[in-house]
C-alpha positions as CSV (number, residue, x, y, z in Angstrom):
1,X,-54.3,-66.6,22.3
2,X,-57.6,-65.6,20.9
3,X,-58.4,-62.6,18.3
4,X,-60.7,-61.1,21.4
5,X,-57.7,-62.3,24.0
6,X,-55.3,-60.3,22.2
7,X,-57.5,-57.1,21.8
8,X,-58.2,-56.5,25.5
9,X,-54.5,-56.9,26.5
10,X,-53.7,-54.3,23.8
11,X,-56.0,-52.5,25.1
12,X,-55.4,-52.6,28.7
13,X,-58.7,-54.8,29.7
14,X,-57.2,-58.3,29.9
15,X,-59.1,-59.1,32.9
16,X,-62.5,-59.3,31.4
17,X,-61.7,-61.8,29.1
18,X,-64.8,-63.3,28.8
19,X,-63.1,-67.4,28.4
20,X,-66.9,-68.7,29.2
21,X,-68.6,-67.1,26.2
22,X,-65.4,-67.5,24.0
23,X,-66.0,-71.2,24.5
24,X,-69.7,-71.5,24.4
25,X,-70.9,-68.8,22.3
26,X,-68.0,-68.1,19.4
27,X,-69.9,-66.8,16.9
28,X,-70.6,-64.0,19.5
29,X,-67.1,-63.6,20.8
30,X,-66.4,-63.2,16.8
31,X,-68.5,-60.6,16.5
32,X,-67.4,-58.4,19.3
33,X,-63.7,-59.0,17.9
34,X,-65.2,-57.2,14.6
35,X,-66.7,-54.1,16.5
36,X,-64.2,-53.8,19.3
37,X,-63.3,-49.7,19.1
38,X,-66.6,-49.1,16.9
39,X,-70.2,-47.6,18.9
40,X,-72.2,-50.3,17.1
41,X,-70.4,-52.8,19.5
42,X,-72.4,-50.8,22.6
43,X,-75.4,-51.6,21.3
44,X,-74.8,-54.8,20.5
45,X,-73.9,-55.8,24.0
46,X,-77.0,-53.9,25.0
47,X,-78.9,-56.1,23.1
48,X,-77.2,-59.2,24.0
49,X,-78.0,-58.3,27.9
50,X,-81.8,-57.7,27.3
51,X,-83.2,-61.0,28.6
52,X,-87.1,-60.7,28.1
53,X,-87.4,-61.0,24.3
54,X,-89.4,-63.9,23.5
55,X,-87.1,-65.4,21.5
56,X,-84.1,-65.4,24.0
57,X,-84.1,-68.2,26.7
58,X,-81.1,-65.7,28.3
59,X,-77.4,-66.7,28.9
60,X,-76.1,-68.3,31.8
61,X,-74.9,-66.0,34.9
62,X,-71.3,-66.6,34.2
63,X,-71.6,-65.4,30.9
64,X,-74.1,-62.6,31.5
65,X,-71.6,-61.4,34.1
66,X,-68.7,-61.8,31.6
67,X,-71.0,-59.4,29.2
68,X,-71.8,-56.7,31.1
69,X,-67.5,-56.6,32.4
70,X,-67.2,-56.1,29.1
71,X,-69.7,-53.9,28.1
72,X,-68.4,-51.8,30.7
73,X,-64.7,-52.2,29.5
74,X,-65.7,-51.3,25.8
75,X,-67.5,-47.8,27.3
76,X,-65.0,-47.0,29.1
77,X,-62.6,-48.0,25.6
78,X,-64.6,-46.0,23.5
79,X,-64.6,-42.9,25.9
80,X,-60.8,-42.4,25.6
81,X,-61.3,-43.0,21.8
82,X,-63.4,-40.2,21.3
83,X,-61.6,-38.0,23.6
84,X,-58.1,-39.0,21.0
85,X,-60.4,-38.4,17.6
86,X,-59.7,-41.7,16.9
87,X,-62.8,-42.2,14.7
88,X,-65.0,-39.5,12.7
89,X,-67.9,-41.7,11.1
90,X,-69.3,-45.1,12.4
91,X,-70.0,-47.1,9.7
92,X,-73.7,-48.3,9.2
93,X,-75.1,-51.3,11.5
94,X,-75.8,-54.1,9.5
95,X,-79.7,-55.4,11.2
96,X,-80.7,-55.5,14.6
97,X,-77.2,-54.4,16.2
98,X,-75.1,-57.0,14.3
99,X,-72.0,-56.5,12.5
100,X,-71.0,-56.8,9.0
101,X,-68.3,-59.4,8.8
102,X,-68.1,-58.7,5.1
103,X,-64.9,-59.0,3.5
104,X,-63.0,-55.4,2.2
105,X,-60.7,-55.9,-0.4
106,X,-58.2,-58.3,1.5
107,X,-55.0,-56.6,2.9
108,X,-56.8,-53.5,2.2
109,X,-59.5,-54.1,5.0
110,X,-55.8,-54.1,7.8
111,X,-55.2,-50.2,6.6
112,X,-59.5,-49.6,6.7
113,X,-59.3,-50.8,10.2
114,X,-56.6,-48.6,11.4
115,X,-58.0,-45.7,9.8
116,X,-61.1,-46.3,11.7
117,X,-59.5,-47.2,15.1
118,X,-61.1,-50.7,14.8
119,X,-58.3,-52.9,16.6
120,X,-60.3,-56.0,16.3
121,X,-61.1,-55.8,12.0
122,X,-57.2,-55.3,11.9
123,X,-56.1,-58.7,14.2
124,X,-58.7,-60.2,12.3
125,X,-57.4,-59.6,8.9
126,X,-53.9,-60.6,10.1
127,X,-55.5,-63.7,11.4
128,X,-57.1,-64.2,7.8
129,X,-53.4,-63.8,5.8
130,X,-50.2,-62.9,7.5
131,X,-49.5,-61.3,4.6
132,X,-51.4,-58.7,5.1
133,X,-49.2,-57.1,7.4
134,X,-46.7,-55.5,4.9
135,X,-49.9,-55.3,2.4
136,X,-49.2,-51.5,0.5
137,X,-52.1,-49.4,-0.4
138,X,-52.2,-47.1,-2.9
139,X,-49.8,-44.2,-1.4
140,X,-47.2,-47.2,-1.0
141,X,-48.1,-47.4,2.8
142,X,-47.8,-50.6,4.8
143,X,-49.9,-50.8,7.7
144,X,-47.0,-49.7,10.2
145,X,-47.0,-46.1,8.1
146,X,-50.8,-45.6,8.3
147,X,-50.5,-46.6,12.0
148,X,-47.7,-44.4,12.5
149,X,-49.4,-41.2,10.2
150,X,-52.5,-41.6,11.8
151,X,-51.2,-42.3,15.5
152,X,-52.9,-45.7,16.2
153,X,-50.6,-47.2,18.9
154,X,-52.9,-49.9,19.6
155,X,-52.4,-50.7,16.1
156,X,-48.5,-50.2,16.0
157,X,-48.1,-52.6,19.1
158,X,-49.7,-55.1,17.4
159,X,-48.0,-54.6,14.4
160,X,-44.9,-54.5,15.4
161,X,-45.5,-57.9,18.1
162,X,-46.4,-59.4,14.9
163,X,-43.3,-58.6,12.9
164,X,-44.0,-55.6,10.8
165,X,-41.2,-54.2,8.9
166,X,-40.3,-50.8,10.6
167,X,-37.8,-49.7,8.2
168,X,-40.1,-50.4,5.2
169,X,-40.9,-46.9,3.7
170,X,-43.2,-45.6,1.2
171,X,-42.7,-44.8,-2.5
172,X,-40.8,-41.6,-1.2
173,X,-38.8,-43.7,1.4
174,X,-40.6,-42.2,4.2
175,X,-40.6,-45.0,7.1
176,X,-42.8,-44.9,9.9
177,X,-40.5,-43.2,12.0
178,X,-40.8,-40.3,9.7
179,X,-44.6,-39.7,9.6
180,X,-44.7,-40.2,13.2
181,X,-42.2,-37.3,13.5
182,X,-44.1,-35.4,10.8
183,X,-47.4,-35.6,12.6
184,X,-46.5,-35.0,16.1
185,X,-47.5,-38.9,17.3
186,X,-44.7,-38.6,20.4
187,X,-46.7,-42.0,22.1
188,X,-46.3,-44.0,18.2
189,X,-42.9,-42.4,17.5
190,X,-41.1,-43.5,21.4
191,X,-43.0,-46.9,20.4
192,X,-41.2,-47.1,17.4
193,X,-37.7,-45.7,18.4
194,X,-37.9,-48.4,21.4
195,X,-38.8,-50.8,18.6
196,X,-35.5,-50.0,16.7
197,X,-36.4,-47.2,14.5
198,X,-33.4,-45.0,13.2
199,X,-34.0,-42.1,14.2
200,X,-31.7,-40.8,11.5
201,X,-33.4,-42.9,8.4
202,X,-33.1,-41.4,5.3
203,X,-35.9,-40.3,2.5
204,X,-35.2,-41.0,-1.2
205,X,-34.0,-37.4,-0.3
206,X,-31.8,-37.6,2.2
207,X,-34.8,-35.9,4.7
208,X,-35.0,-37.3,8.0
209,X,-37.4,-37.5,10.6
210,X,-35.9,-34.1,12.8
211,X,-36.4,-32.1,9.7
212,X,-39.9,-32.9,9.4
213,X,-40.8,-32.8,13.0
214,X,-39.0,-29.2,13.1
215,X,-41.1,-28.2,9.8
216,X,-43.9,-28.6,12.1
217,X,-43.1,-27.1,14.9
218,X,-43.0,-30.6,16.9
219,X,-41.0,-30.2,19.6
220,X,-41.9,-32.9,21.5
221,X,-41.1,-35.5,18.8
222,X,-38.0,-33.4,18.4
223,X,-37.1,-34.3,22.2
224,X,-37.3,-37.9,21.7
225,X,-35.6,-37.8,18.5
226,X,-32.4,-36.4,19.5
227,X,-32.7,-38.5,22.9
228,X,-32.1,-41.2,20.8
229,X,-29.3,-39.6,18.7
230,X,-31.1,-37.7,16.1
231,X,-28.6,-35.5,14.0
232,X,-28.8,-32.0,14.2
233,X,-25.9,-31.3,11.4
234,X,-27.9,-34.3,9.0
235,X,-28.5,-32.5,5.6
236,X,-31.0,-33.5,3.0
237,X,-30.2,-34.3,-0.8
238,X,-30.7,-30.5,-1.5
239,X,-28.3,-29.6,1.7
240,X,-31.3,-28.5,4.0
241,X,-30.9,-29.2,7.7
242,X,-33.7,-28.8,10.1
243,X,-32.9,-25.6,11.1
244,X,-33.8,-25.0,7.7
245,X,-36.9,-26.4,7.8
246,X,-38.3,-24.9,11.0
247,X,-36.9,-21.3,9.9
248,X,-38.4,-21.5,6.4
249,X,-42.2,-22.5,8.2
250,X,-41.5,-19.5,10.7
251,X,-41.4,-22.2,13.7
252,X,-39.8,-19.5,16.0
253,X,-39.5,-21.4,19.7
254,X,-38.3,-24.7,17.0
255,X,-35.4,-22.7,16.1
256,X,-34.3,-21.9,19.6
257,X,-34.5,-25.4,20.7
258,X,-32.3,-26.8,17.6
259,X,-29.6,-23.8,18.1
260,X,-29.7,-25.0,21.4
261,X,-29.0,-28.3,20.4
262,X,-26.4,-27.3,18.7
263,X,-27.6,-26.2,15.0
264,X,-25.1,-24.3,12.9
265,X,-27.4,-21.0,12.2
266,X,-24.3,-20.5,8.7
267,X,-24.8,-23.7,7.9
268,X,-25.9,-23.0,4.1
269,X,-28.2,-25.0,1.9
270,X,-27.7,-26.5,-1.2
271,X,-27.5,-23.2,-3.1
272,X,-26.0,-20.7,-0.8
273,X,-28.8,-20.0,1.4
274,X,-29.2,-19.3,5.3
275,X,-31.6,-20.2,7.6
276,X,-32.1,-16.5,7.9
277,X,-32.8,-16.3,4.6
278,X,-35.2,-18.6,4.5
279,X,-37.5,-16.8,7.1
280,X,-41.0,-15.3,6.2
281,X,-40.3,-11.4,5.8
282,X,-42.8,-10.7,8.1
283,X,-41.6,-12.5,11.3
284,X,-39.3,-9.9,12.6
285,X,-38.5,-12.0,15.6
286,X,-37.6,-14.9,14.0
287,X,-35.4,-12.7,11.8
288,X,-34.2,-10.6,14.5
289,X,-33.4,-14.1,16.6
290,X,-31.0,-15.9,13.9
291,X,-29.5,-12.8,12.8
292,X,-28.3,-12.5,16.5
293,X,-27.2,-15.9,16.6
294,X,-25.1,-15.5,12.7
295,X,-23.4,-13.1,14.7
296,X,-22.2,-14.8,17.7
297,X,-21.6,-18.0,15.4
298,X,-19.0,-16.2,13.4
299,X,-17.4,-14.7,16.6
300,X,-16.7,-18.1,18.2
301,X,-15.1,-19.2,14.6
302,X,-13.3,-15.9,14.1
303,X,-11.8,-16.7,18.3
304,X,-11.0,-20.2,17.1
305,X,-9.6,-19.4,13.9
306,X,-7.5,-16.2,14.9
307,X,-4.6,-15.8,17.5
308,X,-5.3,-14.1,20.5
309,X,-5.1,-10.4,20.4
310,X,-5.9,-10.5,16.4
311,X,-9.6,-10.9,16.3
312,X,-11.1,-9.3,13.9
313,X,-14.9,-8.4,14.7
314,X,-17.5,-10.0,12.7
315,X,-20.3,-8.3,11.7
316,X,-22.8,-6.4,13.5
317,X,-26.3,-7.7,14.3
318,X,-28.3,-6.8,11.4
319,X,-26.1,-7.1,8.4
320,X,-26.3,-11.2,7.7
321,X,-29.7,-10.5,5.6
């Protein structure tokens, strides 16, 4: 399968593969690999379909028709990208519409290419060195991570087709699966999870992907995580759980949904501490809401623990602060 094959079935555009121009004209078919997902590449098939320059003699119908398929296809491509925020600049064209097939640093240009949404520069680089695929930047990120963080799924399908490590974390032992939950990426994250993700991987830490999901307030990603058997009761290194998390960043409607889930609201951290105590002073709600729920908590211990007829009442609403 081609580099140019393989981006339109990621994409969803497999039927205008254009197999006459990938045979006759490579160079070409090269260099819409290298701007697939990038505006240049409109322009560049613009050109390409402008006959009447004097020093074009034109391209056969088959092939014309093959272009202007995908010229379409790429528009259409590029709306939904836009429409995402998948890119913010367009790098600058190189000439009359053609595209800089300059090299970037090696397995640095796969984690360029994701940041920019550029499917094509990323097959290409993993064409160029397989290694590249588990190539860490900086931050300790593999491709998979900044595909993940960023919420490429393009990128992470192809990634993970081609083998990528999904449990490989960063310097902190953050996996994929954790920046995914982190940053709300529901579409990456069920990608992953069906991949074989554990939804219950551990941070140097001990922080898992619910807790940072319910720091955020990202219920969705919360959803899918306990769908596929995400740990409520999971405690971190310093004994935070994600109750914890979402009641120390005020996430009120978080909150419910993990007491719903089952979430101990007495469940204390490391050093003695309650969710309730780990609420912003000024959400009275929130504060109102897990006060109410310490209070029914320690009535169905106190039923459990005490024989019938000796129950003793816990305390009121109002005085777990």
């Amino acid at each position: 399968m081609t580099p140019l094959e393989q981006i339109l079935l990621q994409t969803g555009f497999a039927e205008v593969y254009p197999r006459t121009l990938v045979e006759r004209f490579p160079r070409i078919a090269e260099q819409i690999v290298q701007g697939w997902g990038r505006p240049v590449l409109d322009d560049y098939l613009a050109d390409l379909l402008i006959m009447d320059k004097h020093d074009r003699e034109g391209f056969p119908p088959e092939v014309a028709a093959e272009l202007m398929k995908l010229s379409h296809a790429h528009e259409t491509y590029l709306g939904k990208m836009r429409e995402e925020g998948a890119w913010d600049a367009e790098p600058e064209e190189n000439g009359e519409h053609r595209i800089d097939f300059s090299p970037r640093g090696g397995g640095q240009a796969a984690h360029d290419a994701i940041r920019e949404g550029n499917l094509g520069s990323l097959i290409l680089s993993l064409e160029q060195n397989s290694q590249h695929l588990e190539f860490r930047d900086e931050h300790g990120w593999t491709p998979l991570v900044q595909a993940a963080f960023s919420g490429r799924l393009d990128a992470a399908g192809t990634l993970l087709e081609r083998g990528a490590n999904i449990h490989a974390g960063d310097r902190d032992g953050y996996q994929p699966v954790h920046w995914a939950a982190l940053q709300g990426q529901t579409a990456v994250l069920l990608l992953l999870l069906d991949y074989g993700a554990n939804p219950n991987a551990r941070s140097n830490k001990g922080v898992t992907p619910l807790m940072l999901a319910a720091s955020r307030g990202q219920e969705n990603a919360i959803m899918l995580l306990m769908q596929s058997g995400a740990s409520v009761e999971a405690l971190s290194s310093e004994g935070w759980c994600a109750l914890h998390k979402a009641a120390a960043n005020g996430q009120t409607s978080t909150v419910v949904r993990l007491l719903n889930y089952g979430a101990d609201p007495l469940q204390p951290t490391a050093d003695g501490k309650l969710a309730l105590n780990l609420v912003p002073e000024e959400n009275v709600r929130l504060l109102t809401l897990l006060d109410e729920a310490c209070w029914r908590r320690e009535q169905e211990l106190q039923a459990l623990q005490t024989p019938a007829g000796g129950i003793t009442p816990a305390p009121a609403p109002g005085n777990w602060h």
